[in-house]
Residue, then its C-alpha position, 0 to 999 in steps of 0.5 A: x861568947x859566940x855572940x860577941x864574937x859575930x857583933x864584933x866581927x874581930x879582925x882575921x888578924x885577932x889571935x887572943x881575946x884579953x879579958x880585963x877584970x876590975x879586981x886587982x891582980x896578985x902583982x899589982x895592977x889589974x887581974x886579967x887573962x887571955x885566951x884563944x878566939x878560936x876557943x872563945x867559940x867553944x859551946x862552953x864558953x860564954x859571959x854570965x851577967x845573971x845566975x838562976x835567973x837573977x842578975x849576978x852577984x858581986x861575990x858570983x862575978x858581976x857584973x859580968x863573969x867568963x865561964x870558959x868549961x873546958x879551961x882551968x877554973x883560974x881562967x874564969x874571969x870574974x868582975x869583968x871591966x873590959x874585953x879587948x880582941x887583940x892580933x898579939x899578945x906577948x907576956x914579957x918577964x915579970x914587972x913589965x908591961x904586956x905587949x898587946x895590939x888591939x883590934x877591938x875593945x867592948x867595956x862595961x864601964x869607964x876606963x880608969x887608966x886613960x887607955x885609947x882603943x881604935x873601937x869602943x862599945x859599951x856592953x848593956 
């Protein structure tokens, strides 16, 4: 994930690294978790696209996975669609929609919800 980070070069401003997955969330819409940038450069977290050697199954996270150790297991996004390094993110009651300021957005597919973002690079 440090990687990322330094080809991304996020903005002093980017608070939260937003990682959107292609699974549906427990509310409707799609599952997604946010964490700290500062701890995006932790040594234990990084992006997982293979296992053993062997690209990453659909049942292990692909195509690909957060594996963030020195957070919850919950907070180890799986199926990832899209990564997005945003200046605030403030989770409103439930039912309505997160506020997000984006900086910087990478996906690894086509966006199905029309969304724009300022910078877009694919991840290969």
């Amino acid at each position: 994930m440090r990687h990322v980070l330094d080809l991304v070069k996020p903005k002093p401003e980017t608070q939260y690294v937003l990682f959107s997955s292609f699974a549906d969330g427990a509310e409707g819409g799609r599952h997604y978790d946010v964490h700290r940038v500062h701890n995006m450069r932790h040594q234990l977290s990084l992006l997982a696209y293979d296992k053993n050697g062997q690209p990453l199954t659909v049942s292990y996270g692909a195509p690909l996975r957060l594996r963030c150790e020195n957070e919850l297991g919950f907070k180890m996004v799986k199926w990832i669609e899209a990564i997005e390094f945003v200046e605030r993110f403030d989770q409103l009651g439930a039912g309505q929609e997160a506020i997000m300021k984006t900086t910087n957005f990478l996906g690894t597919g086509c966006r199905s919800d029309g969304r724009e973002h300022g910078r877009v690079s694919a991840l290969q």
